[in-house]
C-alpha positions as CSV (number, residue, x, y, z in Angstrom):
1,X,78.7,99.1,87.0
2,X,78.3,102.4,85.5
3,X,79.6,105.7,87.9
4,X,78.2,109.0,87.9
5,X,79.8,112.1,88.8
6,X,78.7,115.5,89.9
7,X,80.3,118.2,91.2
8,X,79.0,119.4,95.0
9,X,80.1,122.3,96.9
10,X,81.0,122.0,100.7
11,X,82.0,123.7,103.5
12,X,85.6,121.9,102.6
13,X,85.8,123.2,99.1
14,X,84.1,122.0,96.4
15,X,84.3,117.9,95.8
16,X,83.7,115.4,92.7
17,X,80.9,113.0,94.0
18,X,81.1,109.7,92.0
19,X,78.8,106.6,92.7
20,X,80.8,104.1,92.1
21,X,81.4,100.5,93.0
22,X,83.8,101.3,95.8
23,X,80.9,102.3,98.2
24,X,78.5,100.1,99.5
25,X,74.7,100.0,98.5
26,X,75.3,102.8,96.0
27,X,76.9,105.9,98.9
28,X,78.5,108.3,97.3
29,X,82.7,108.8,97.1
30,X,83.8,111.9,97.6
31,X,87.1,113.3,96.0
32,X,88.8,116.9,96.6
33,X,88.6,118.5,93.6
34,X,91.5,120.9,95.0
35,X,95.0,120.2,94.1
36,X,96.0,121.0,97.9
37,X,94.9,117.8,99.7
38,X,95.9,118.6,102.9
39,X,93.1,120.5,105.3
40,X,94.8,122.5,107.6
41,X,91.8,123.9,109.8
42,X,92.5,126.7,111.7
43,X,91.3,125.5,115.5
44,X,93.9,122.3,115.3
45,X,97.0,122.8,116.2
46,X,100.0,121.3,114.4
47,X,103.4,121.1,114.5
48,X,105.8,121.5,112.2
49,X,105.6,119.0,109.6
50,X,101.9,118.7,109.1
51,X,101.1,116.1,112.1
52,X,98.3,116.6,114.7
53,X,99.4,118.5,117.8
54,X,98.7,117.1,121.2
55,X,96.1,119.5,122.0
56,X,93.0,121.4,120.2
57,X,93.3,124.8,120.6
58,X,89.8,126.6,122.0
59,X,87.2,124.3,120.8
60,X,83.6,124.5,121.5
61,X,83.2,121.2,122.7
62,X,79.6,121.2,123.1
63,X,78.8,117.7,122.0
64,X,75.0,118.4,121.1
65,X,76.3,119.8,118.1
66,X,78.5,117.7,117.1
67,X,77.9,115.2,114.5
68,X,77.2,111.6,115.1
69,X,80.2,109.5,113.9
70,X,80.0,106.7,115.9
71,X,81.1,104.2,113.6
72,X,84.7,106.3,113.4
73,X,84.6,105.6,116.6
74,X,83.7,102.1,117.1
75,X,86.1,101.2,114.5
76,X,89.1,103.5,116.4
77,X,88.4,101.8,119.6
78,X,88.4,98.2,118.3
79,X,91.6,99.1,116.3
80,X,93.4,100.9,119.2
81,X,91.7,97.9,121.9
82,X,93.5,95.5,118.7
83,X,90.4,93.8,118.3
84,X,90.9,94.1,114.2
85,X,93.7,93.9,112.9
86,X,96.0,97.0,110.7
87,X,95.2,96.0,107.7
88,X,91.8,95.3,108.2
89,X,91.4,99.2,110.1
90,X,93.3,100.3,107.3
91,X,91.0,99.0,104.7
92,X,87.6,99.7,106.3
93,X,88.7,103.4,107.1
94,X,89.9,104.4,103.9
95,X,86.5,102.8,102.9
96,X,84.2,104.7,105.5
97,X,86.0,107.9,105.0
98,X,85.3,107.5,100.9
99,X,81.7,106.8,101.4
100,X,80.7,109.4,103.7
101,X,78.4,111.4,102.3
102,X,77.3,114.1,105.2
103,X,79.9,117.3,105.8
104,X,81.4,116.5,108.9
105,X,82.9,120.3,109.5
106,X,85.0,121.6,111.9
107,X,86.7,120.4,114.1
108,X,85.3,116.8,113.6
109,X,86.2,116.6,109.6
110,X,89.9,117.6,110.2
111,X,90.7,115.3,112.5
112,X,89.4,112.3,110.9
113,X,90.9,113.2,107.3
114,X,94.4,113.9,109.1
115,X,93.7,110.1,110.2
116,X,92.7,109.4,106.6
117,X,96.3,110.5,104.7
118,X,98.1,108.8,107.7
119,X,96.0,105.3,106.5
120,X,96.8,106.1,103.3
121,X,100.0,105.9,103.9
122,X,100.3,103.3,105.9
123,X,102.4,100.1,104.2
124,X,101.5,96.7,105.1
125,X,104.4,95.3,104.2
126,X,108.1,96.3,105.7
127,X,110.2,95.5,102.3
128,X,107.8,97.9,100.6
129,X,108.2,100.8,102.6
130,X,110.7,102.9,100.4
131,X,109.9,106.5,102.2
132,X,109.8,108.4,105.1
133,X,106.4,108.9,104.4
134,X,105.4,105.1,104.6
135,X,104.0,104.5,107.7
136,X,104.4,100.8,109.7
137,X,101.6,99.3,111.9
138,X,102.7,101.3,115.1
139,X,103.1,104.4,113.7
140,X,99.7,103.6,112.6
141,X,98.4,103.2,115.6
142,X,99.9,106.2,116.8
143,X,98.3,108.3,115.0
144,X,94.8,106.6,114.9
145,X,95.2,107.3,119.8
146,X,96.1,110.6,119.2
147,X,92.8,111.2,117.0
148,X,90.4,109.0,119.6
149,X,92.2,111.5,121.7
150,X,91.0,114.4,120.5
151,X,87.7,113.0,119.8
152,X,87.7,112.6,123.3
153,X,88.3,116.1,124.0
154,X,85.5,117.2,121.9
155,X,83.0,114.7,123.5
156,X,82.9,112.1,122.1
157,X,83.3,109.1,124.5
């Protein structure tokens, strides 16, 4: 399979959009052009070392215009409810998350590519995990309540 790229500007920066086999029935892939992958949105609070903070800070949490990302959610739930396993969350995140093709925006986009570099870094198994950085199944699913969290806070139930 062949892949084409463009380049597409957002409200995130401008991306590389490839087509490529890694998306199903031929979605797009997004990559951050930017050297700087970390977002750091300005209505999310964080703490020190880059984490989500417990609480979003003045919000409009009118839900109406939010976008519709019900499949992050379904997938959170089931993963949180331990109805799938890590690995498979893991894997079908990092794959949703690639294959999105709308701009999400603030605050949603944030919170679920904060949940994105913590899957990415997440380390299936124990003997491999050489750094701090390398996160285990519970830390995991740490981070993946304290985003249905504050998803929940911005309506969506």
């Amino acid at each position: 399979m062949s892949t084409t790229t463009s380049v597409i500007p957002s409200s995130e920066g401008t991306r590389v959009a490839s087509a490529g086999k890694n998306c199903e029935h031929g979605r797009v892939m997004f990559t951050p052009v930017s050297s700087n992958t970390r977002h750091s949105p300005s209505p999310v609070s964080r703490t020190s070392n880059g984490r989500l903070a417990e609480r979003i800070v003045e919000m409009d949490s009118n839900s109406s215009q939010l976008p519709d990302i019900s499949t992050y959610v379904d997938l959170l739930d089931r993963f949180i409810e331990r109805k799938t396993t890590v690995p498979e969350f893991e894997s079908a995140y990092l794959r949703m998350m690639k294959c999105e093709l709308r701009t999400l925006g603030e605050p949603v986009y944030p919170l679920l590519q904060e949940l994105f570099e913590d899957a990415d870094a997440y380390v299936e198994r124990p003997e491999s995990r050489t750094g701090r950085e390398d996160l285990d199944d519970e830390r995991l699913l740490g981070y993946a309540v304290r985003t249905r969290q504050a998803l929940r806070e911005l309506g969506y139930e």
